[in-house]
C-alpha positions as CSV (number, residue, x, y, z in Angstrom):
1,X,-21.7,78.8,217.1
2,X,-18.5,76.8,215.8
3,X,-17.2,77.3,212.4
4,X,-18.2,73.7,211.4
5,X,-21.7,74.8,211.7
6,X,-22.2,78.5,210.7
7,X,-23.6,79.0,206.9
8,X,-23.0,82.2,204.8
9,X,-26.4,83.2,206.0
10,X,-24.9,83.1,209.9
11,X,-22.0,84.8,208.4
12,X,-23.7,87.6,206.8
13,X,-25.8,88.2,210.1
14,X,-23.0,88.8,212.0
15,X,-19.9,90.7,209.4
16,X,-19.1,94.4,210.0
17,X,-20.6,96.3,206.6
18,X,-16.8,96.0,205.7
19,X,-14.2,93.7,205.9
20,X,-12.5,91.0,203.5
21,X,-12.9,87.5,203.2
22,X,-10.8,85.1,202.1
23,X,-11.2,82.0,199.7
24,X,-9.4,79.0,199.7
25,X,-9.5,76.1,196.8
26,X,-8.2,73.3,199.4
27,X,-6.4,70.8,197.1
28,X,-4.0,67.9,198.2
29,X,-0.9,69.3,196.7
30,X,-1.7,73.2,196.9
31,X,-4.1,75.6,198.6
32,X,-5.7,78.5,196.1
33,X,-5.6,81.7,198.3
34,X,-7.6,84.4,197.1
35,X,-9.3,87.9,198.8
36,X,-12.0,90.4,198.6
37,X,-12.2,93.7,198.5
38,X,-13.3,95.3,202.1
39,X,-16.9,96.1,200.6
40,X,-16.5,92.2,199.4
41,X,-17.8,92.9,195.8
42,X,-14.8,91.5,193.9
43,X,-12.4,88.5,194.8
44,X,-8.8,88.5,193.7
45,X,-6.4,85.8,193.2
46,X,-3.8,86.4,195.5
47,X,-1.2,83.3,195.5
48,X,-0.8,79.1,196.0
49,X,0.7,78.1,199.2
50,X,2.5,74.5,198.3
51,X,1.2,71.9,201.1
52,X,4.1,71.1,203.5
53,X,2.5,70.2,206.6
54,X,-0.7,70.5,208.3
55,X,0.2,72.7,211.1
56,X,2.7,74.8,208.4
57,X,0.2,74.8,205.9
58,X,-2.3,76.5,208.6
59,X,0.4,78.9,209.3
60,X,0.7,80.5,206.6
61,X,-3.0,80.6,206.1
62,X,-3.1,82.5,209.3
63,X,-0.2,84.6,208.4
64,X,-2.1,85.3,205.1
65,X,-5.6,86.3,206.7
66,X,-3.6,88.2,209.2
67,X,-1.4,90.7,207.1
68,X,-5.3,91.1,204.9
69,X,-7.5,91.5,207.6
70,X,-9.7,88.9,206.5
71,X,-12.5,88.2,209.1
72,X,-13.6,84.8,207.9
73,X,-12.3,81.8,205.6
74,X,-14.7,80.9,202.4
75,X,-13.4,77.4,201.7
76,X,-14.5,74.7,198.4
77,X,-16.5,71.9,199.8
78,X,-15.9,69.6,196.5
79,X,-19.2,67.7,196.2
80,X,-19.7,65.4,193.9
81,X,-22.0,65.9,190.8
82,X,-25.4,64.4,192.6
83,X,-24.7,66.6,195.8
84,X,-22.9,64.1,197.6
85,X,-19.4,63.7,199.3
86,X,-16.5,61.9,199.2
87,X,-13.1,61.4,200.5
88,X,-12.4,64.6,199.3
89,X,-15.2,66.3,200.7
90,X,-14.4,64.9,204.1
91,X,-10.8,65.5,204.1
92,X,-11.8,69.3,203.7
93,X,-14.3,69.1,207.0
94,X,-11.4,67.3,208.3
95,X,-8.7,70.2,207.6
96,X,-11.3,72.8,209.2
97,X,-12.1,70.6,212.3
98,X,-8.4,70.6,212.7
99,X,-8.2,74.7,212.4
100,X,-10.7,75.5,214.7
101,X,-8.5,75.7,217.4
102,X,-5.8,77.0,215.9
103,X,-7.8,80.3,214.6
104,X,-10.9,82.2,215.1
105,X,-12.1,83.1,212.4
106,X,-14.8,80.9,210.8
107,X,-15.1,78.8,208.1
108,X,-17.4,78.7,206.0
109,X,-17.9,76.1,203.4
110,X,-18.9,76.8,199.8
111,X,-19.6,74.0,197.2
112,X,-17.1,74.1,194.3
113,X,-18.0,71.7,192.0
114,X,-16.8,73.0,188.6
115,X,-14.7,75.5,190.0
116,X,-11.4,74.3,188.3
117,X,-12.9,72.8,185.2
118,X,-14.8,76.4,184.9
119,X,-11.4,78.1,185.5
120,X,-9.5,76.3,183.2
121,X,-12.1,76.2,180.3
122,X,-11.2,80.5,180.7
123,X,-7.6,80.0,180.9
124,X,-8.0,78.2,177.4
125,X,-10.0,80.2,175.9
126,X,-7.4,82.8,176.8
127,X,-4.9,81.2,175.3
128,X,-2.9,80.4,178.4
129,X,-0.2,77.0,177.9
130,X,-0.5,74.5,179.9
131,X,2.1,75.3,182.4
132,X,0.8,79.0,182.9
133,X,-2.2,77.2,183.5
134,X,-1.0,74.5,186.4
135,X,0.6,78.1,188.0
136,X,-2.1,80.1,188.3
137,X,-4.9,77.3,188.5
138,X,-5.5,77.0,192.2
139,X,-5.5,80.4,193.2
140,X,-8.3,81.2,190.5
141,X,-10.5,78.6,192.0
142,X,-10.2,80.3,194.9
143,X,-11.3,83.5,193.7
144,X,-13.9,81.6,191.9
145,X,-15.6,80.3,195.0
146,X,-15.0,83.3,196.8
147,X,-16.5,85.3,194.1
148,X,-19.3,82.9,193.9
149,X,-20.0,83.3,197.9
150,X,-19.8,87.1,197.5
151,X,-22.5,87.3,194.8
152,X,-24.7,85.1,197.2
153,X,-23.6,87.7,200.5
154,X,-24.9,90.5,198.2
155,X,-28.1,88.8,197.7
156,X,-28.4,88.2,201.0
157,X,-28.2,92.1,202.2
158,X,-31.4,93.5,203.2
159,X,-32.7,96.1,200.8
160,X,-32.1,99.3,202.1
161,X,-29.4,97.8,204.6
162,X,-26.3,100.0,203.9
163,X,-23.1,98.8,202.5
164,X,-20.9,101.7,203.4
């Protein structure tokens, strides 16, 4: 099964009962890195890599999954608002087509509409100026869809199936 085609349900038939993920909120300008925890109950916010190159930017994405042992990539598919996609959507299938050779680990995509309108409405309501905001931004909508793929993992554990 290529990483173009395997869904969080293939993904959660085949993961180890632990082992991290990682998110990533793939923007044109930046890419929001975030993690799980190895029971994959809680995503963090980890750091934005600034875009350079393709084959740099992938990289340090490897580099990144590497020194957290992530077994798969959870990556924003933005949709837009009817369910459809767009140039951005497509760029993103276009980013993994062009890292499955470069890695193993799947992809797995995870729709993100809202993510960074969600996460800034918090990051207001906390208070947070504007440029604390445009810092921290990306790598919050990448725990956000992380998160969001987590809760749906959990969901999809067979009762009684252990977790330990």
């Amino acid at each position: 099964m290529t990483s173009q085609s395997l869904t969080l349900e293939g993904l959660a038939a085949t993961l180890p009962a632990k082992g991290r993920l990682m998110g990533l909120d793939l923007g044109t300008q930046t890419i929001g890195v975030a993690i799980s925890d190895v029971e994959r109950r809680l995503a963090t916010p980890v750091e934005t890599i600034a875009r350079v190159k393709f084959r740099k930017d992938v990289e340090n994405l490897i580099k990144l999954a590497d020194a957290r042992q992530a077994l798969a990539f959870i990556i924003g598919l933005p949709l837009n608002m009817d369910g459809s996609e767009g140039p951005r959507a497509q760029a993103t299938r276009a980013f993994v087509r062009n890292c499955a050779p470069l890695d193993h680990r799947p992809f797995i995509f995870w729709d993100e509409r809202l993510s960074t309108a969600a996460v800034t409405r918090a990051l207001i309501d906390q208070d947070a100026s504007r440029a604390r905001r445009a810092e921290v931004v990306d790598r919050m909508a990448a725990a956000y869809i992380l998160q969001g793929a987590l809760d749906r993992l959990k969901r999809l554990t067979p009762p009684g199936a252990s977790q330990d």
